[in-house]
KOLTORZA-902205 format. One line per 8 residues: number of its first residue (from 1); their letters; for each residue x, y, z of N, C-alpha, C, O, CB. Coordinates in Angstrom, 1 decimal. Glycine has a CB too. Example, Ala and Ser with C-alpha at 12.3 -4.5 7.8 and 13.67 -1.06 7.14 Angstrom:
2
1	as	13.2:-5.7:7.8:12.3:-4.5:7.8:13.2:-3.3:7.8:14.2:-3.3:8.5:11.3:-4.5:9.0 ~ 12.8:-2.2:7.1:13.7:-1.1:7.1:12.9:0.0:7.9:13.4:1.1:8.0:14.1:-0.6:5.7
This chain:
79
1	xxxxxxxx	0.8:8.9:4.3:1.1:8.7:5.7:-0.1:8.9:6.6:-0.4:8.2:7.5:2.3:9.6:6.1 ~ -0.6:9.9:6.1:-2.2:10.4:6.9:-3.1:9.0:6.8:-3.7:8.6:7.8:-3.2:12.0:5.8 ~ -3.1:8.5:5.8:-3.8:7.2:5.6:-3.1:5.8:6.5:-3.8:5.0:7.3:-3.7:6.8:4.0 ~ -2.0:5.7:6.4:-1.7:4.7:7.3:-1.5:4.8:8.7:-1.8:3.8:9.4:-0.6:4.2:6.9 ~ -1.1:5.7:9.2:-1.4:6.6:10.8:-3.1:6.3:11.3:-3.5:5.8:12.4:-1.2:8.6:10.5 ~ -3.7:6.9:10.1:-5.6:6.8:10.6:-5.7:5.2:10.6:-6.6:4.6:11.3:-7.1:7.6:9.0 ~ -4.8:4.4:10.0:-5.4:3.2:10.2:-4.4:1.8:10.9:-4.5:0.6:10.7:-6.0:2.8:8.7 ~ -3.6:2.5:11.8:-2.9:1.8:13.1:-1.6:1.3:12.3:-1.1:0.3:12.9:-3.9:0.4:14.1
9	xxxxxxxx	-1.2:1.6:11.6:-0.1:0.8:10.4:1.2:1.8:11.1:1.1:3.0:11.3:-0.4:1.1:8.1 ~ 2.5:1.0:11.4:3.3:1.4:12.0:4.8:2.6:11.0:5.4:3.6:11.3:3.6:0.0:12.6 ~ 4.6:1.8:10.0:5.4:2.1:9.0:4.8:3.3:7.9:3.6:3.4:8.1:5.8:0.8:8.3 ~ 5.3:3.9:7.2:5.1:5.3:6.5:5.5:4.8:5.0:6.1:3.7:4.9:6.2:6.6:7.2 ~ 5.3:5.6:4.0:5.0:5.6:2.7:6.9:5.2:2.4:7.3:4.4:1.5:4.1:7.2:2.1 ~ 8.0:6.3:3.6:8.5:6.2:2.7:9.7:4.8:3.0:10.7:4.5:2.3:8.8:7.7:2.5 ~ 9.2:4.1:4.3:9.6:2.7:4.8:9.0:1.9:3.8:9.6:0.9:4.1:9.0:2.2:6.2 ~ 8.3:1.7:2.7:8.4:1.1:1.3:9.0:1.3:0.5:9.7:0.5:0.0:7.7:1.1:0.7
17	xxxxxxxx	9.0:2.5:0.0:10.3:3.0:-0.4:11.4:2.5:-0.4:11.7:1.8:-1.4:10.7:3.9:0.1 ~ 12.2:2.5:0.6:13.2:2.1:1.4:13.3:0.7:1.3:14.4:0.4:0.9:13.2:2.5:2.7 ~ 12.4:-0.4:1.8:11.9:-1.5:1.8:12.3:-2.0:-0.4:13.1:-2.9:-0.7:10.0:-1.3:2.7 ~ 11.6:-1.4:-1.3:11.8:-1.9:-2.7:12.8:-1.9:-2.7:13.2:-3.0:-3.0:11.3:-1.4:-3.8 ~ 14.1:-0.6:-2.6:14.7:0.0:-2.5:16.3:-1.2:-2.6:17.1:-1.4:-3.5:14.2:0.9:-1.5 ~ 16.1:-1.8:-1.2:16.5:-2.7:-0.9:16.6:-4.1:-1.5:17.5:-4.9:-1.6:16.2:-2.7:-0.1 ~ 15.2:-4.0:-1.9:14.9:-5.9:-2.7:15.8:-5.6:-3.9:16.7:-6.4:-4.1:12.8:-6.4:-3.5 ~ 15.6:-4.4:-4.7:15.9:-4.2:-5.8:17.7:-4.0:-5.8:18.3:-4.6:-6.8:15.0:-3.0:-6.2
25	xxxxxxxx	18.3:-3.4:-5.0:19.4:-4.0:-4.7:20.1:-5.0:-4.7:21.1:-5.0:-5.3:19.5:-3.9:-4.0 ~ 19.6:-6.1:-4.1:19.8:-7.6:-3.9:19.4:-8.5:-5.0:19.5:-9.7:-5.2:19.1:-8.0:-2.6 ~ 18.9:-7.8:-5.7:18.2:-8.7:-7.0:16.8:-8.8:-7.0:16.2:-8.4:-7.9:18.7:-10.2:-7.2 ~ 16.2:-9.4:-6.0:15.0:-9.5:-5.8:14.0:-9.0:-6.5:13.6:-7.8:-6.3:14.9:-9.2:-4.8 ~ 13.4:-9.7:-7.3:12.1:-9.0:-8.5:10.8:-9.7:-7.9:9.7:-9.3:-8.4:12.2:-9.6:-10.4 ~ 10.8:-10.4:-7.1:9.7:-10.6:-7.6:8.7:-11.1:-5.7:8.6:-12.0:-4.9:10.0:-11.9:-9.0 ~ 8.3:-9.9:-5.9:7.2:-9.3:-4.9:6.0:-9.0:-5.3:5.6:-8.8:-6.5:7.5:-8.1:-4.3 ~ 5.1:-8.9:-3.5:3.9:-8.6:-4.0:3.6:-7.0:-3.0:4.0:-6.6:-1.9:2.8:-10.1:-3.9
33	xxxxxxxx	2.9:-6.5:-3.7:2.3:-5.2:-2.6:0.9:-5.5:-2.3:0.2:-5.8:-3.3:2.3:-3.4:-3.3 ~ 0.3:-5.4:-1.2:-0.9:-5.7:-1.0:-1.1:-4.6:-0.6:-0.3:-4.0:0.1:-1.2:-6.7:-0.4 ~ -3.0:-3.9:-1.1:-3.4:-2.7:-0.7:-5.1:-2.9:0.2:-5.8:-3.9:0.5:-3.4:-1.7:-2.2 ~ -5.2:-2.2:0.3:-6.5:-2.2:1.2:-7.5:-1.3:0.8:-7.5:-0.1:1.2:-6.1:-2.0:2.6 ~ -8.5:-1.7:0.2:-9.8:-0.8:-0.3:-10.7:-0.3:0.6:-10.6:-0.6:1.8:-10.6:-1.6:-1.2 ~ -11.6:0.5:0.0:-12.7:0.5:1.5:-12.6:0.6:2.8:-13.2:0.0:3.7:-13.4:-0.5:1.7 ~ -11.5:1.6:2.8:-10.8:2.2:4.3:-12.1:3.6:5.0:-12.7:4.3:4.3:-8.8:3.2:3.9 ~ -12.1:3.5:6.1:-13.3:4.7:6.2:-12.8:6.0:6.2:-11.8:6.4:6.7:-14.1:4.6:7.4
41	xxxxxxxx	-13.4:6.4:5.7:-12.7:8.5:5.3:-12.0:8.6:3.9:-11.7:9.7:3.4:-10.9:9.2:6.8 ~ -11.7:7.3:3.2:-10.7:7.5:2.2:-11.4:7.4:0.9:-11.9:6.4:0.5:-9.5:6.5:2.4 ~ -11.5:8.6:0.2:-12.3:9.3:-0.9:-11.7:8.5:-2.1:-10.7:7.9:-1.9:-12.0:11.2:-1.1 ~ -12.2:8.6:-3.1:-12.0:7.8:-4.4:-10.7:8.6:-5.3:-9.9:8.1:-6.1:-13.7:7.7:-5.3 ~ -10.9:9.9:-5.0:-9.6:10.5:-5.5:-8.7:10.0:-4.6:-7.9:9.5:-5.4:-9.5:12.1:-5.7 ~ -8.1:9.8:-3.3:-7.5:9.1:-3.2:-6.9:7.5:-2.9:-5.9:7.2:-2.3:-7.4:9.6:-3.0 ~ -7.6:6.9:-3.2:-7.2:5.8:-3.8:-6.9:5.5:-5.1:-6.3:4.5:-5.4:-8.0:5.0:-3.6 ~ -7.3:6.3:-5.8:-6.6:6.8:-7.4:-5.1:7.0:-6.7:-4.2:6.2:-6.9:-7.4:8.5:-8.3
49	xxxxxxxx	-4.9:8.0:-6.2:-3.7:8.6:-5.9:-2.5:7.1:-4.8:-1.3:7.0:-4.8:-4.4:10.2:-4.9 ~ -3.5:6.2:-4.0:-2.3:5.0:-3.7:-2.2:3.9:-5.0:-1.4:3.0:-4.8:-2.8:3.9:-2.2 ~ -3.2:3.8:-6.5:-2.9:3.0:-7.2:-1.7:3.7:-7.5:-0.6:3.2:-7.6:-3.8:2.5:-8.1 ~ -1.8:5.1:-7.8:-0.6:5.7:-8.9:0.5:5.6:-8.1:1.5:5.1:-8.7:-0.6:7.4:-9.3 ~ 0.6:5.8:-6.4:1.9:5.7:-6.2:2.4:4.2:-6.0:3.5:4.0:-5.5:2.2:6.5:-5.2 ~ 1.6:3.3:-6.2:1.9:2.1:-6.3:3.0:1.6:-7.9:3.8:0.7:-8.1:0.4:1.3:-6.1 ~ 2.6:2.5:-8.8:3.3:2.4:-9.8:4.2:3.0:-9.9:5.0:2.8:-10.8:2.8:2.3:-10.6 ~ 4.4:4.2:-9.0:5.7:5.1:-9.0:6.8:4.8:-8.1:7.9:5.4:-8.1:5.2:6.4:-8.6
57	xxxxxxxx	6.5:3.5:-7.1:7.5:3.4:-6.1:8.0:2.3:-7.2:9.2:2.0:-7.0:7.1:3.0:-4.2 ~ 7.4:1.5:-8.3:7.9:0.9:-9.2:8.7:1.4:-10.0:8.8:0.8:-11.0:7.2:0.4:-9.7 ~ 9.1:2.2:-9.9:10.0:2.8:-11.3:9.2:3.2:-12.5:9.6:3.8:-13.5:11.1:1.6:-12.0 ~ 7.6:2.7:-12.2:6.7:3.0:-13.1:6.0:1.5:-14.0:5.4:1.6:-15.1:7.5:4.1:-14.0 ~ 6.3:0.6:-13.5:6.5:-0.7:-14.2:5.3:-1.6:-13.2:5.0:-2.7:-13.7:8.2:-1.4:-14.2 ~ 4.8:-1.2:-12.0:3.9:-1.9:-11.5:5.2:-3.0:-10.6:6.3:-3.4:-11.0:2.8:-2.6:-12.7 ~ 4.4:-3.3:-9.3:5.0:-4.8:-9.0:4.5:-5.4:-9.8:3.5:-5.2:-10.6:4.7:-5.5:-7.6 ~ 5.6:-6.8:-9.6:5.0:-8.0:-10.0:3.9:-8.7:-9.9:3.5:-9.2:-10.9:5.4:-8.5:-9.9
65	xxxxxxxx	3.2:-8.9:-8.7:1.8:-8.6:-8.2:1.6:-7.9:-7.1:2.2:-7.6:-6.1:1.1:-9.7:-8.1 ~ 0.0:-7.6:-7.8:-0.5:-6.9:-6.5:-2.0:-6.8:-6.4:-2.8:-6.6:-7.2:0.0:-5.5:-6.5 ~ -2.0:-7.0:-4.9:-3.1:-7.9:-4.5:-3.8:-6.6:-3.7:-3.2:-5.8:-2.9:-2.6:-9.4:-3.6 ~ -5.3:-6.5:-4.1:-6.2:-5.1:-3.4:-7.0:-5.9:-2.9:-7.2:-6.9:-3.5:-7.1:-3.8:-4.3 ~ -7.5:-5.8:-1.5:-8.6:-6.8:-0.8:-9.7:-5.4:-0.3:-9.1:-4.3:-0.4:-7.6:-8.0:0.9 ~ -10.7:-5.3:0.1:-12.0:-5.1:0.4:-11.8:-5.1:2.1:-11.7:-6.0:2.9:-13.0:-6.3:-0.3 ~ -11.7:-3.8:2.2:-11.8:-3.9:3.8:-13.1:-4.0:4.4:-13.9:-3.1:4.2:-11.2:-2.9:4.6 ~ -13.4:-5.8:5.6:-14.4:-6.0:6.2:-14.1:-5.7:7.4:-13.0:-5.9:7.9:-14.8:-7.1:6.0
73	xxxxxxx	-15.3:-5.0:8.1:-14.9:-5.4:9.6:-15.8:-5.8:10.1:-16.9:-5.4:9.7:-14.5:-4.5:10.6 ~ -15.6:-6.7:11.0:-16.3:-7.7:11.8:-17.3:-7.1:12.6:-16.9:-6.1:13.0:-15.4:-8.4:12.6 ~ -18.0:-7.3:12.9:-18.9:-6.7:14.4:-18.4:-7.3:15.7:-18.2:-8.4:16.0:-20.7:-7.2:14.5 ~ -18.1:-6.3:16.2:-17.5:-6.5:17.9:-16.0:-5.9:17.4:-15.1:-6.2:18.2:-17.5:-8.5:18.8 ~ -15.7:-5.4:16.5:-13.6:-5.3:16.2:-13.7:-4.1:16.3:-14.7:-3.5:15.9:-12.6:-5.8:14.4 ~ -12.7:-3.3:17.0:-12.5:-2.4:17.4:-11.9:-1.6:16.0:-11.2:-2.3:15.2:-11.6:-2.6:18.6 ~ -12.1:-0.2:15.6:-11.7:0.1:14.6:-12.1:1.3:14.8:-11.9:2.2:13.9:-12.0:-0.6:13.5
């Protein structure tokens, strides 16, 4: 949560949760989670620690895909 708060994201770890939670209810398999690398302040032990819980809000099985992108920021973007 400390991570998505530092980086303006409205929703909390455990509004995914809640969010799979739901798909998986309804049947729904087949999603993607998208993550975001190269956040500033955010140490390599934890980003270890959002791959792992990316596989733990899975039941342990991984989404179906999942997409990590390289955070750029622009010159002149507020951040």
């Amino acid at each position: 949560d400390t991570i998505l708060a530092h980086i303006g994201r409205t929703h909390r770890y455990q509004d995914i949760v809640d969010s799979l939670s739901m798909l998986r209810e309804v049947g729904m398999d087949n999603y993607s989670l998208d993550l975001i690398s190269g956040l500033p302040g955010v140490s390599k032990d934890a980003w270890a620690d959002t791959l792992k819980h990316a596989l733990v809000i899975t039941d342990g099985k991984g989404p179906p895909h999942l997409s990590t992108y390289d955070l750029q920021i622009e010159s002149n973007t507020v951040f």
